[in-house]
N, C-alpha and C positions, 0 to 999 in steps of 0.2 A: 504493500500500500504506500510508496513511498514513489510511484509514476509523477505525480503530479505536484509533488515537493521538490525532485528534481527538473522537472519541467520549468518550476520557477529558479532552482539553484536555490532553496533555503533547506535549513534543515526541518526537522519534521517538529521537532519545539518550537520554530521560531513564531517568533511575537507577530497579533496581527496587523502592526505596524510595519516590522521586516518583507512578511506578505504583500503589503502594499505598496511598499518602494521596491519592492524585487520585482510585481509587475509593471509598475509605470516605467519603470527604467529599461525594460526588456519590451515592450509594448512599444516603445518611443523608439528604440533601434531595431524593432524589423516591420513596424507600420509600413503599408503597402502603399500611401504615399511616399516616402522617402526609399524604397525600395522599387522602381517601376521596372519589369521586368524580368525579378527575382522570384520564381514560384518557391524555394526552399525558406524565402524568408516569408512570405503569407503565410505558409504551411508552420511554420514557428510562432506566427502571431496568433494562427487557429490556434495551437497548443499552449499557451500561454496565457489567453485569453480564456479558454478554455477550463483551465487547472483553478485560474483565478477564481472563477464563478463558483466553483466548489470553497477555495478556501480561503475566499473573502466571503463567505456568509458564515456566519460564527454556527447556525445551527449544521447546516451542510457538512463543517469542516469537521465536526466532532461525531456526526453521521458516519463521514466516510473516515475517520481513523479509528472508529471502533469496527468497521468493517462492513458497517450495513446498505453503504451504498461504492457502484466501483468510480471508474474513473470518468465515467460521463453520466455520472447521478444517478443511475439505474439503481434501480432495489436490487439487494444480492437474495438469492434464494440461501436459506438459512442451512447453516453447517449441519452434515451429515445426512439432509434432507433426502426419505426416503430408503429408510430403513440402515443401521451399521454393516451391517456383512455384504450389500451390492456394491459392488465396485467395477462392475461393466468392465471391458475392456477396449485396447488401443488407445487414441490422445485421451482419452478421461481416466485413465487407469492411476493411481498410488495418490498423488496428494492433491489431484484436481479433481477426484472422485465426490467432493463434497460441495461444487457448483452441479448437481446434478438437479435442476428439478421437476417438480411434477407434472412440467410438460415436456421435460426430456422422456420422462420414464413412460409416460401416458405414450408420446410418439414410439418408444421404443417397444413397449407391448404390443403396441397398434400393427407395426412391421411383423412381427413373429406368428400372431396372432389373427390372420385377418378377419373381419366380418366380426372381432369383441368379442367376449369370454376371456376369462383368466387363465393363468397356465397353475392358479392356485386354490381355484374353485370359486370365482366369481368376487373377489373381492373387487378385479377392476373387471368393469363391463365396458361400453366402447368406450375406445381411448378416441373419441372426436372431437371435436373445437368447442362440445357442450362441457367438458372434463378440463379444459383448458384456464388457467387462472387467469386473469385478466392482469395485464400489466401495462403501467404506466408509461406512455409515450417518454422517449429522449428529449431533456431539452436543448436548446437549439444556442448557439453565440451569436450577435451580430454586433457590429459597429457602428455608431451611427455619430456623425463630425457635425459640430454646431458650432455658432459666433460666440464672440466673448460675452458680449451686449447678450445674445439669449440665457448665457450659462445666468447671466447674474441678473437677470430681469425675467425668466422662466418664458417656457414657451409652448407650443404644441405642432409635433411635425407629423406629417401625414408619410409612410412608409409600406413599403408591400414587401411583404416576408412568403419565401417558396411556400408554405404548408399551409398561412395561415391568409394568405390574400393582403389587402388592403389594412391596414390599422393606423389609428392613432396614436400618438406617443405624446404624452404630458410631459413638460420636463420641468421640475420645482424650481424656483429661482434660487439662486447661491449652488446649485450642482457643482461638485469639482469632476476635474478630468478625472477620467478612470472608473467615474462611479459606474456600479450595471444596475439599469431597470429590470426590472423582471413584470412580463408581460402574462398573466396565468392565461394558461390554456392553449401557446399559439406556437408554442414547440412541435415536435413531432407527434403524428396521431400515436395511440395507442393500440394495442392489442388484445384482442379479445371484448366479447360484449362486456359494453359499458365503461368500459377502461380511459382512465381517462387523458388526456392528452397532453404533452409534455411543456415546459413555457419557453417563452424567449427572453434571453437575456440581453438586454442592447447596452453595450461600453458607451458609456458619453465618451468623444474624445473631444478636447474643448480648444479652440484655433486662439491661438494670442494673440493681443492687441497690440495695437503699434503706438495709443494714446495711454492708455491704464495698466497699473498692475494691482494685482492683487492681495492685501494683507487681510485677513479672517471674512468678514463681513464690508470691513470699510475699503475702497479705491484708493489709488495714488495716482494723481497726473502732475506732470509739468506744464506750465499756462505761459507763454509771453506777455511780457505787459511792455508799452513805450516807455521811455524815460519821461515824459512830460506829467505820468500818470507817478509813474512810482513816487516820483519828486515831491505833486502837488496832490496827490490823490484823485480818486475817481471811480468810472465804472468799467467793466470789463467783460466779456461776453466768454464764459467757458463752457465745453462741452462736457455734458455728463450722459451715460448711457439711457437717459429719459429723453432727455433733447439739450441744447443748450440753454443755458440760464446768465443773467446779469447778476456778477457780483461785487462789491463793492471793495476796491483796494484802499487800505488809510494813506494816507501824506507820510512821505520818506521811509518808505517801503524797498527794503532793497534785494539782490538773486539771494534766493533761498529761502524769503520770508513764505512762511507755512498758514495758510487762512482755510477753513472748513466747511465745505457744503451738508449742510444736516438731510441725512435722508435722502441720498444723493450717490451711494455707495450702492450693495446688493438689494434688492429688492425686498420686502417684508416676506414670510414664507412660515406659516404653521405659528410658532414659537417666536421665532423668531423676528426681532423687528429692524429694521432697514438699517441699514449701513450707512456711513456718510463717506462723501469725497473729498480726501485729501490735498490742496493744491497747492503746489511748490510754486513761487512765482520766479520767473527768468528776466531779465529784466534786458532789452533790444534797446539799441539807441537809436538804431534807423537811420532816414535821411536827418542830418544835424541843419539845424536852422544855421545860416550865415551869422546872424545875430547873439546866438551864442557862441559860436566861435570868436566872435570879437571880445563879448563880456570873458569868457574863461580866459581870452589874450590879454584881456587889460587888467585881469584878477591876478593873473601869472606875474603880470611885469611890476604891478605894484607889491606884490609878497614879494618881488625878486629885490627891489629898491629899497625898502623895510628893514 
């Protein structure tokens, strides 16, 4: 049970923080944008992505290291299932004799058997698809790449998944990169009556901004402001991932001064309440008036004479 720990390169303890940074960082070097052309390296983000899904969800992960489910979520059929002393022979024979189940055995009577009846006086009568346990469809990975502006102001994108058609996709405001949705129901069908069908798991991967970055909840941008403005104060028009807003710079404001957009940041979401935008001001001198180059010359020459 240790496929999908290697997969990510952690060990089978590790923290589910370690988990998290061993996939984003592996996720980030074989993503099939940055790879065009490379099938081994898609085939690595399948697997990767993959692994993840199991053990970034905390119930999943202690699911499948106690053994109950394998490597792509499937329920395992329970140890020794199907009596101790069968142990069939060829590839199911010595220590893989105990994935055997009841609709191995059921098919396997079925062949020896035909037309139903037992070879032990009826305990199994037809071994048909009505004898069959029902089992829960595989679920499914996908990818799905969104804006910054969506990650932190929430969105909904419409996507069509092989098995499951057409869907919906919510996506909460403040999502970080790497998170997986999990869609129920739009996985793989199922087997057997009634059984029910596997989900989809969609990776946000979230595109960086070229204006904001991101600290928790709250934004950080850099703004230009004139020199006339810094000087003597005034107003200033910054963009925030709502739309732009006018905000107000004090008098003798110089690069680097830090002023605050309240609620301005990530979007409000459940619990959580909106973030503010942090704005660094840079301060441009632009085209210089003729006029102050005279005053700074005549300032210059009189501190020179002084």
């Amino acid at each position: 049970m240790s496929d999908l720990y290697a997969a990510l390169g952690v060990a089978r303890g590790a923290s589910d923080k370690d988990v998290r940074n061993a996939y984003r960082k592996l996720a980030k070097q074989y993503h099939p944008d940055h790879n065009a052309g490379k099938p081994e390296a898609e085939e690595r983000f399948k697997k990767v992505t993959a692994a993840y899904n199991i053990l970034g969800d905390k119930e999943k992960r202690q699911r499948y290291d106690r053994g109950e489910i394998d490597d792509e979520g499937n329920e395992r059929a329970p140890f020794g299932y199907g009596g101790g002393g069968f142990r069939g022979g060829g590839p199911r024979q010595g220590a893989q004799s105990s994935s055997f189940s009841e609709e191995d055995l059921g098919a396997f009577f079925s062949d020896m058997f035909q037309g139903g009846g037992s070879p032990f006086g009826g305990g199994f009568h037809q071994a048909g698809p009505h004898m069959r346990r029902p089992r829960r469809g595989a679920d499914r990975t996908y990818t799905l790449r969104i804006s910054f502006e969506d990650a932190v102001l929430g969105t909904s994108k419409r996507i069509s998944l092989p098995e499951a058609g057409t869907v919906d996709v919510r996506i909460p405001a403040g999502i970080e990169d790497g998170k997986a949705l999990r869609l129920s129901g739009k996985g793989a069908p199922g087997t057997g009556e009634g059984a029910p069908s596997g989900d989809a798991l969609v990776t946000i991967q979230v595109a960086p901004s070229t204006i904001y970055t991101r600290e928790g909840r709250n934004l950080a941008a850099s703004v230009p402001v004139d020199l006339a403005t810094a000087v003597l104060g005034g107003k200033i028009l910054v963009p925030t991932p709502q739309g732009p807003v006018t905000m107000k710079v004090p008098p003798h404001s110089d690069t680097g001064a830090k002023l605050r957009l309240n609620g301005r940041g990530v979007a409000a979401h459940g619990t959580h309440k909106a973030g503010d935008l942090l704005v660094t001001l840079q301060v441009k001198i632009g085209q210089v008036d003729p006029a102050l180059e005279d005053f700074l010359r005549s300032r210059s020459g009189a501190e020179g004479a002084a």
